[in-house]
N, CA and C atoms as an extended XYZ file, in Angstrom:
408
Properties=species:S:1:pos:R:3:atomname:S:1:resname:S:1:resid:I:1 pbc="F F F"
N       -14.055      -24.399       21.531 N   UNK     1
C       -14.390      -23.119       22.116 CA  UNK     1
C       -13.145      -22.562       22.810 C   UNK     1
N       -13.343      -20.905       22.599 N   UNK     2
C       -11.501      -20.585       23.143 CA  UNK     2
C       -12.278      -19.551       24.337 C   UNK     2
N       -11.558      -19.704       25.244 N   UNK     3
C       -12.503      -18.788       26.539 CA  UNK     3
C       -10.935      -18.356       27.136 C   UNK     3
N       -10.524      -17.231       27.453 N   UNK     4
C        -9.574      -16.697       28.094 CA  UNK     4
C       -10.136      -15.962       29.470 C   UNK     4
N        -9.778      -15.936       29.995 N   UNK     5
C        -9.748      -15.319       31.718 CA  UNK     5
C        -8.747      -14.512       31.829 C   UNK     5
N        -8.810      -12.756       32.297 N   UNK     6
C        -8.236      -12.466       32.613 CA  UNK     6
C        -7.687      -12.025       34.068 C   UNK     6
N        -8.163      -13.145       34.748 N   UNK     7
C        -7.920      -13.394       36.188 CA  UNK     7
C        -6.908      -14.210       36.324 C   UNK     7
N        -6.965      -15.143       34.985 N   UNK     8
C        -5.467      -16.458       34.821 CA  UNK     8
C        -4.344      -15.792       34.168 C   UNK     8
N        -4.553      -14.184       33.424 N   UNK     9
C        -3.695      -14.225       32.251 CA  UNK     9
C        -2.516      -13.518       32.969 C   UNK     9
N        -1.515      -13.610       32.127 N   UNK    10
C        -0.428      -13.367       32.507 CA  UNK    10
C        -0.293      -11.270       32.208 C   UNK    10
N         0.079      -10.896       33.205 N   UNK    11
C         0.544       -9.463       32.753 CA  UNK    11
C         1.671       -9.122       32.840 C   UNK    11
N         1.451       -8.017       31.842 N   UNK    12
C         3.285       -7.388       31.942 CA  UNK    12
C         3.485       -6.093       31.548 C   UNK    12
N         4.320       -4.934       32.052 N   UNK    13
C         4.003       -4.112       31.543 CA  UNK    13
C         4.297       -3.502       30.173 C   UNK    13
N         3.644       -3.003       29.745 N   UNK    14
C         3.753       -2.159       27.952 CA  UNK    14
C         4.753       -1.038       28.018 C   UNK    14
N         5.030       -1.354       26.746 N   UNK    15
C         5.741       -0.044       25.849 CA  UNK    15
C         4.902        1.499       26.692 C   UNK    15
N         3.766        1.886       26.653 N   UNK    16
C         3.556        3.014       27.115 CA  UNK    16
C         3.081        2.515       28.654 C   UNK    16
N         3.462        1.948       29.206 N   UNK    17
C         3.546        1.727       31.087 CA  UNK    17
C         1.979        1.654       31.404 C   UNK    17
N         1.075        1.000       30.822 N   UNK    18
C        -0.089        0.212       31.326 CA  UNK    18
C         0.731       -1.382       31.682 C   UNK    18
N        -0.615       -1.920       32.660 N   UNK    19
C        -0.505       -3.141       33.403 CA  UNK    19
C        -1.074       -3.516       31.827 C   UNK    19
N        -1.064       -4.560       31.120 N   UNK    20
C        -1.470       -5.685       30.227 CA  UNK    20
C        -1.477       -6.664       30.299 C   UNK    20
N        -2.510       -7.097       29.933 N   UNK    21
C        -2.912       -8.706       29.229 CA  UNK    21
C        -3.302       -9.314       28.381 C   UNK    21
N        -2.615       -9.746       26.979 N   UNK    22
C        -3.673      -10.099       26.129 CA  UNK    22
C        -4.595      -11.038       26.015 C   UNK    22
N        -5.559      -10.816       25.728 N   UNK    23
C        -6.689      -11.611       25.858 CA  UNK    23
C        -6.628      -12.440       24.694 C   UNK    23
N        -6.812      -11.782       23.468 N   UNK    24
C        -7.076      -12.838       22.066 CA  UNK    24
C        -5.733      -11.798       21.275 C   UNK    24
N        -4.892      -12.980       19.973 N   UNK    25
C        -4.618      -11.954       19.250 CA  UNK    25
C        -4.537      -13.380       18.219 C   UNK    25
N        -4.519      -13.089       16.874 N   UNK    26
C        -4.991      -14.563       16.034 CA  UNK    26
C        -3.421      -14.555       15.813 C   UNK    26
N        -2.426      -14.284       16.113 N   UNK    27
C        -1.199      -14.813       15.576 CA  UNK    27
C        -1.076      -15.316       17.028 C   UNK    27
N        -1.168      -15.687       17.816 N   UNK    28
C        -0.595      -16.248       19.094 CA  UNK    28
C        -1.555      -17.316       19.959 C   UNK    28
N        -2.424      -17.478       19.178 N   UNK    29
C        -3.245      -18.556       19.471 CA  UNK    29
C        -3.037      -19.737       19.432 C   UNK    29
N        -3.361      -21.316       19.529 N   UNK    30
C        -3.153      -22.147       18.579 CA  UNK    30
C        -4.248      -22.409       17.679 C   UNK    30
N        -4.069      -22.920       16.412 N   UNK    31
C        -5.582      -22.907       15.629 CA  UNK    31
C        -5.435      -21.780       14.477 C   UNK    31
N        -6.553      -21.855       13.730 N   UNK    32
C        -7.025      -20.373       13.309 CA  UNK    32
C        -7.795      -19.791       13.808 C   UNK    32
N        -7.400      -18.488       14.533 N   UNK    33
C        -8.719      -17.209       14.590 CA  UNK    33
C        -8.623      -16.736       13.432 C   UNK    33
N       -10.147      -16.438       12.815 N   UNK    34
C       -10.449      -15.568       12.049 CA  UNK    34
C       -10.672      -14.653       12.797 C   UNK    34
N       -10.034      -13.414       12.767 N   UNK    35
C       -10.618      -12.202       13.206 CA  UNK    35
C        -9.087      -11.202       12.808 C   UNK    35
N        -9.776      -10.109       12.233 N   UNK    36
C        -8.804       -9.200       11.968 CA  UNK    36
C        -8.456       -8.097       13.296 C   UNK    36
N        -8.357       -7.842       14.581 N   UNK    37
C        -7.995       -7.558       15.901 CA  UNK    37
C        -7.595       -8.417       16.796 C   UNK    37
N        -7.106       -7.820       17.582 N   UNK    38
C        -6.387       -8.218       18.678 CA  UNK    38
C        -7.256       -7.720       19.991 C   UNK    38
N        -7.121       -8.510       21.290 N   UNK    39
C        -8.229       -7.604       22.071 CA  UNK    39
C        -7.060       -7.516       24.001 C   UNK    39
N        -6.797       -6.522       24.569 N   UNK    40
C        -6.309       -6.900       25.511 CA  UNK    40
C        -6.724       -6.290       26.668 C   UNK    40
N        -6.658       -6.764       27.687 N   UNK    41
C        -6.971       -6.223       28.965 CA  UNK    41
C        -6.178       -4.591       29.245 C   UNK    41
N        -6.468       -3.769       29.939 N   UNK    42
C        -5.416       -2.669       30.801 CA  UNK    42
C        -5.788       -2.429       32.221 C   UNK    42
N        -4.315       -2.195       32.741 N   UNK    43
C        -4.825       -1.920       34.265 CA  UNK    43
C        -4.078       -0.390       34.218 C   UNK    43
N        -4.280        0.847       34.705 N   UNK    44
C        -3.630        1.792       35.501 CA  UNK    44
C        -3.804        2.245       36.972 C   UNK    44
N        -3.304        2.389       37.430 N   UNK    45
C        -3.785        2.382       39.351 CA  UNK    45
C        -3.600        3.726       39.759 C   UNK    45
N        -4.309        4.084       40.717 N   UNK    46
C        -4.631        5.517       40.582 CA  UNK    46
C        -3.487        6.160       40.490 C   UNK    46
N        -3.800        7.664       39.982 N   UNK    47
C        -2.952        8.360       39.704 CA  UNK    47
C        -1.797        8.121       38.666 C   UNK    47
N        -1.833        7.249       37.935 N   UNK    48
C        -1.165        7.240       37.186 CA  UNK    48
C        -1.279        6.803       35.569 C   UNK    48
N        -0.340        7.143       34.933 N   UNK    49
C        -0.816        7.737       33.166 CA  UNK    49
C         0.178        6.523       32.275 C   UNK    49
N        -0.356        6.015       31.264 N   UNK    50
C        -0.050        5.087       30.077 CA  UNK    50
C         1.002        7.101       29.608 C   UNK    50
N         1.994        6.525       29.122 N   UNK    51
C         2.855        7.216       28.353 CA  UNK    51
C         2.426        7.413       26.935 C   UNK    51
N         2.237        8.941       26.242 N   UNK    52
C         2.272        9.509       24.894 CA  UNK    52
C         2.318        8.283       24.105 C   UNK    52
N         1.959        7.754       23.132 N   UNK    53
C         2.440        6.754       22.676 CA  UNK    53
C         0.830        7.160       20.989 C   UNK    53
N         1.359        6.042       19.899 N   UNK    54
C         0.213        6.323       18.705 CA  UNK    54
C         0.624        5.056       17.805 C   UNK    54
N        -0.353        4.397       17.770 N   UNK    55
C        -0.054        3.221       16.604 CA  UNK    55
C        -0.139        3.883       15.092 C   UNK    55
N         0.782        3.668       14.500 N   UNK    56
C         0.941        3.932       13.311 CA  UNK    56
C        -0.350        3.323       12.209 C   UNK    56
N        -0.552        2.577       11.709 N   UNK    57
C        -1.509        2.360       11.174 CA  UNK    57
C        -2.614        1.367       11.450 C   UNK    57
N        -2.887        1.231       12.418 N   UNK    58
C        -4.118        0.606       13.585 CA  UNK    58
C        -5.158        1.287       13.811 C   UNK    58
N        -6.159        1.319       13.764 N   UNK    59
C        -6.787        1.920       14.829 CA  UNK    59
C        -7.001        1.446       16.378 C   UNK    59
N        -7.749        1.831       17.346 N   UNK    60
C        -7.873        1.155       18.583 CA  UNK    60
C        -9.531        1.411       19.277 C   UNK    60
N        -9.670        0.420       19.829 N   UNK    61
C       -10.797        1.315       20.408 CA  UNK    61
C       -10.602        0.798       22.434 C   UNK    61
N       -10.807        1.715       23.050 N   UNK    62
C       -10.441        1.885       24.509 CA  UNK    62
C       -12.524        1.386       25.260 C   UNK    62
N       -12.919        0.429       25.914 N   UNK    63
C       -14.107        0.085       26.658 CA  UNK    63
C       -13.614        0.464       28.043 C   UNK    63
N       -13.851        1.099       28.364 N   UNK    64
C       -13.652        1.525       30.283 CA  UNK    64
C       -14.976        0.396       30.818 C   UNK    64
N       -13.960       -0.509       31.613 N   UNK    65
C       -14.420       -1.354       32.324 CA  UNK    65
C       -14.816       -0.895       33.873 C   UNK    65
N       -14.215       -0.196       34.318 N   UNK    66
C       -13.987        0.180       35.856 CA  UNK    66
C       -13.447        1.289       36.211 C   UNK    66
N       -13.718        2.394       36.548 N   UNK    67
C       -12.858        3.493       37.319 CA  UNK    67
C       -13.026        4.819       36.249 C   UNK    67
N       -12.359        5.836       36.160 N   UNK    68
C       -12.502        7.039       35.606 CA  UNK    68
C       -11.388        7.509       35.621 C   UNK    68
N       -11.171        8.144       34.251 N   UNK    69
C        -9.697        8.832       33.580 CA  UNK    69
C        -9.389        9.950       33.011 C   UNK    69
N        -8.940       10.728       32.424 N   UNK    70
C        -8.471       11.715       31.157 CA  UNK    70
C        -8.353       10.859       30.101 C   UNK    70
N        -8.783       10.892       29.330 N   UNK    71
C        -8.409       10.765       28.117 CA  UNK    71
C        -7.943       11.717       27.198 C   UNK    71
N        -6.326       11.590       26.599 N   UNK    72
C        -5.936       12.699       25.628 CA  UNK    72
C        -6.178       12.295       24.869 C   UNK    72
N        -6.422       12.457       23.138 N   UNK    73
C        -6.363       12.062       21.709 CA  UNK    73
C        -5.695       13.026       21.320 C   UNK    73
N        -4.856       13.611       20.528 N   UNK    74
C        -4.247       14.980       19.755 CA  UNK    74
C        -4.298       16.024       20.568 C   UNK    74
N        -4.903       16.920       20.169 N   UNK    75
C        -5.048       17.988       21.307 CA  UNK    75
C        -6.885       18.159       21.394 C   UNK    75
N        -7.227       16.707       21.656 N   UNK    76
C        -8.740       16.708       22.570 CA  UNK    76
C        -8.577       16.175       23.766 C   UNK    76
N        -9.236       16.289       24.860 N   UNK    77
C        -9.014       15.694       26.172 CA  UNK    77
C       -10.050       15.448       26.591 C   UNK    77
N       -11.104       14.255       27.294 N   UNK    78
C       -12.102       14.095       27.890 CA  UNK    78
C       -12.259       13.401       28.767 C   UNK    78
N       -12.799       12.931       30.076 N   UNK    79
C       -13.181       12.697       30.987 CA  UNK    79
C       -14.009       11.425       30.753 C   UNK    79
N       -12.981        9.797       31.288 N   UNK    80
C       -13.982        8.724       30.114 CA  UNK    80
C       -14.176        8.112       32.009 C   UNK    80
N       -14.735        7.144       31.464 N   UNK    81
C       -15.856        6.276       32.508 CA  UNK    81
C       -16.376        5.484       32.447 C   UNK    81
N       -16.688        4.251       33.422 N   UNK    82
C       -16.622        2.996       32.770 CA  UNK    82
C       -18.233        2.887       31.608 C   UNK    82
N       -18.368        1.772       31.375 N   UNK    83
C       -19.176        1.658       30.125 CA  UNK    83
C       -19.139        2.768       28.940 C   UNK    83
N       -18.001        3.667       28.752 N   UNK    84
C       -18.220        3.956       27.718 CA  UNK    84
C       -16.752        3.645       26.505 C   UNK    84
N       -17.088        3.600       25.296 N   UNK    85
C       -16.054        3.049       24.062 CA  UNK    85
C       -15.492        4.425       23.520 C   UNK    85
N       -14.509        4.143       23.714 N   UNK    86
C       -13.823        5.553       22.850 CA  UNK    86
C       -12.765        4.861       21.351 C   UNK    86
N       -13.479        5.715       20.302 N   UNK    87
C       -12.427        5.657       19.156 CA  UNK    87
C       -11.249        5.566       19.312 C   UNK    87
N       -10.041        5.747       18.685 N   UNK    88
C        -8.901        6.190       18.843 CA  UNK    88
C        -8.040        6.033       17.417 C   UNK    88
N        -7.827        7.232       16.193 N   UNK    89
C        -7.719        7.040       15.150 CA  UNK    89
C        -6.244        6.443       14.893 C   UNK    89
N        -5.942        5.695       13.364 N   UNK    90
C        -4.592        5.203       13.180 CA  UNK    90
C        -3.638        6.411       13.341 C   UNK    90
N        -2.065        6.413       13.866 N   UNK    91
C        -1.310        7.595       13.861 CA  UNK    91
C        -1.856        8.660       14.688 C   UNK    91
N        -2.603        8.345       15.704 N   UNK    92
C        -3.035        9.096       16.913 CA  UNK    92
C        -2.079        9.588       18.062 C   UNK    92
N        -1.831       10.226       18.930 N   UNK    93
C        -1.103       10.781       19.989 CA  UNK    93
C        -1.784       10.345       21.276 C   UNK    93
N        -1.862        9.581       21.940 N   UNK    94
C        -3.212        9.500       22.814 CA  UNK    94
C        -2.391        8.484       24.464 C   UNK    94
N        -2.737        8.994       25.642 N   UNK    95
C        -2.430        8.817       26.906 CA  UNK    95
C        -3.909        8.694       27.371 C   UNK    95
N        -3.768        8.230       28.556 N   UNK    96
C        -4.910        8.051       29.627 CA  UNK    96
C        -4.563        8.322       31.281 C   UNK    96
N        -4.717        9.139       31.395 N   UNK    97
C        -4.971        9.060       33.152 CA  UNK    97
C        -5.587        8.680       34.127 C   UNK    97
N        -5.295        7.476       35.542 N   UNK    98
C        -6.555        7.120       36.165 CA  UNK    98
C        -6.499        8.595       36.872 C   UNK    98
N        -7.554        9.165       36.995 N   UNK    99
C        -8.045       10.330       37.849 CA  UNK    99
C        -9.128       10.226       39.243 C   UNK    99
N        -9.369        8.915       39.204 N   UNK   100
C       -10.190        8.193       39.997 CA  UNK   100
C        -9.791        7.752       41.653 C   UNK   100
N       -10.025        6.907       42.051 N   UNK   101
C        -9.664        6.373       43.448 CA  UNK   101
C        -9.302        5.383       43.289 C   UNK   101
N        -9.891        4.081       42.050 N   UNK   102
C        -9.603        2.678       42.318 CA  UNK   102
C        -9.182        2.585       40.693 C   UNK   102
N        -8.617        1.012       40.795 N   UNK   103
C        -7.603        1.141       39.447 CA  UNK   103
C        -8.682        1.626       38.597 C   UNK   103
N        -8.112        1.953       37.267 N   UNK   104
C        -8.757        2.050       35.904 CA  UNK   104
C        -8.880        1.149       35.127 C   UNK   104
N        -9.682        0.000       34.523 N   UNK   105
C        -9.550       -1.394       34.369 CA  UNK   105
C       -10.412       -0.788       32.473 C   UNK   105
N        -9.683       -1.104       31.718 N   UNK   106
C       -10.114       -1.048       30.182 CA  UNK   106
C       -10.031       -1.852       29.427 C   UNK   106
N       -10.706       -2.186       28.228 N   UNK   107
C       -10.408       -3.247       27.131 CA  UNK   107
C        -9.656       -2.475       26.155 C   UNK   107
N        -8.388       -2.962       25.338 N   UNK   108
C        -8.242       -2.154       24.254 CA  UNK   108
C        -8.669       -3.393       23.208 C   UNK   108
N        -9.235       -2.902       22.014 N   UNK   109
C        -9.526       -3.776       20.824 CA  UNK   109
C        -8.598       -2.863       19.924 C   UNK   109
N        -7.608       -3.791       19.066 N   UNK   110
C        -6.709       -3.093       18.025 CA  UNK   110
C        -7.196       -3.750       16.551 C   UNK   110
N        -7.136       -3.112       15.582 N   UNK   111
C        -7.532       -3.790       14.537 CA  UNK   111
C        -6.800       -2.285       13.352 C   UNK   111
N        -5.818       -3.441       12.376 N   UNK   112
C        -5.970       -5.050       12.642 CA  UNK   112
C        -4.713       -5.332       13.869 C   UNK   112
N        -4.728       -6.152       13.799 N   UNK   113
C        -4.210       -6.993       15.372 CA  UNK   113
C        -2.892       -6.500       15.889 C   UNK   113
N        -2.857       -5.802       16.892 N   UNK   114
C        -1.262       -5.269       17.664 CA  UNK   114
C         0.090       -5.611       17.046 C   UNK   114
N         0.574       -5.194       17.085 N   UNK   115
C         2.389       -5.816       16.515 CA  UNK   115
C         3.168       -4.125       17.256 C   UNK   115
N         4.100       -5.023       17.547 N   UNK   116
C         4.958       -4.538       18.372 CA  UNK   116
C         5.649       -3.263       17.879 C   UNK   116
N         5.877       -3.355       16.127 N   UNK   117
C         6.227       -2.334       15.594 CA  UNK   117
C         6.012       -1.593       14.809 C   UNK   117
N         4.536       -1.700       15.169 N   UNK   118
C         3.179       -0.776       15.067 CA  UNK   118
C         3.748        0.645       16.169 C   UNK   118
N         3.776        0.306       17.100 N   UNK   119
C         3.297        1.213       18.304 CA  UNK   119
C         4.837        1.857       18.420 C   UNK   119
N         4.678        3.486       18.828 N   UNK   120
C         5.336        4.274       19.175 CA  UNK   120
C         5.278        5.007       20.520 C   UNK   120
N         6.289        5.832       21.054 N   UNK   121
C         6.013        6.602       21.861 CA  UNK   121
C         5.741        8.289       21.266 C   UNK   121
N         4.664        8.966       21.827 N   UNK   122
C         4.670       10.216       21.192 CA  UNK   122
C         5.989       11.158       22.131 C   UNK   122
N         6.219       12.420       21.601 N   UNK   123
C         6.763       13.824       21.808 CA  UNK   123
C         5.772       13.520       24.013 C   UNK   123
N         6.975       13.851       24.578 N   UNK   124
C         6.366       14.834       25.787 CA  UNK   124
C         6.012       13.753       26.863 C   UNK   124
N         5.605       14.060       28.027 N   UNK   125
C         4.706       13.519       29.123 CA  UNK   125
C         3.803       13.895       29.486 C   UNK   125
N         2.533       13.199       29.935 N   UNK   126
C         1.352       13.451       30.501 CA  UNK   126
C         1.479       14.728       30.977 C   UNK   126
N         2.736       14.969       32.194 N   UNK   127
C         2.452       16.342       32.763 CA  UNK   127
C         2.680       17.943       31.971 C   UNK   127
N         3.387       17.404       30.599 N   UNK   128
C         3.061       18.828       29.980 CA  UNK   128
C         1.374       19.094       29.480 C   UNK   128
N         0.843       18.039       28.958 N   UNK   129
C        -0.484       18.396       28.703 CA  UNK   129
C        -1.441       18.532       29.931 C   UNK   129
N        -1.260       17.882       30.994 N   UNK   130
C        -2.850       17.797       31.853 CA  UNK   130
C        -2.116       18.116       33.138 C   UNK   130
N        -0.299       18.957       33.223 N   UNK   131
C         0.054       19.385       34.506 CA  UNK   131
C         0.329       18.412       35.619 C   UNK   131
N         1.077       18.827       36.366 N   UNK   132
C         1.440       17.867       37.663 CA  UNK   132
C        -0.134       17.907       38.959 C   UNK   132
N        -0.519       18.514       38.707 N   UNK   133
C        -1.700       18.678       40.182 CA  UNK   133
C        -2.425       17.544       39.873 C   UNK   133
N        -2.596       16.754       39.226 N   UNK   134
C        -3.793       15.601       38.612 CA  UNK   134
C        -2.605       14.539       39.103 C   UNK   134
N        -1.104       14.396       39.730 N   UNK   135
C        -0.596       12.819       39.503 CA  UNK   135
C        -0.055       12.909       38.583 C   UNK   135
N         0.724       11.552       38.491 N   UNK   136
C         1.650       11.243       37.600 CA  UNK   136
C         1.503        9.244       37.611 C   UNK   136
């Protein structure tokens, strides 16, 4: 049985400036995972935004564990919160803002499984799309 804690796991920060942790990814395990994703923790602390960024051919999906954000995708923007799952298509444009009071605590699930040179940074900063009055 493989049980990870992300109270033990190690973080560090990402390519687009979330707190991370990975939780499962089947190339970094020992053993075989079968599973075609990767799954990792995120932290952002208030007021502040994961950088433009779009996995090239991944998809992702974002679980809000704790706290409340912006969510950009392309040019959609919505207002996410914990318990709910947001899509996030392959070759997407997509940031998050905590907009909240206390950190923003999320699961990302990637599939198939993260690689480093998968992921890009997009065009721009948070504050051209959603303005400086919301934080940085």
């Amino acid at each position: 049985m493989l049980i990870k804690d992300s109270a033990r796991a190690d973080y560090f920060t990402a390519l687009d400036k979330t707190l991370l942790c990975e939780l499962l990814h089947p190339e970094r395990e020992p053993g075989n995972l079968e599973m075609d994703y990767s799954l990792a923790q995120a932290v952002l602390k208030p007021g502040r935004s994961s950088l433009p960024h779009k996995l090239k051919t991944a998809s992702e999906v974002y679980y809000i564990l704790e706290g409340e954000g912006l969510l950009v995708i392309g040019e959609e923007s919505e207002r996410v919160r914990s318990g709910q799952a947001i899509y996030i298509p392959p070759n997407s444009v997509q940031f998050l803002r905590n907009i909240g009071e206390q950190d923003l605590k999320f699961l990302c699930l990637v599939s198939p499984p993260w690689r480093i040179e998968e992921e890009e940074l997009g065009q721009g900063t948070p504050e051209m799309v959603c303005g400086p009055e919301e934080g940085t």
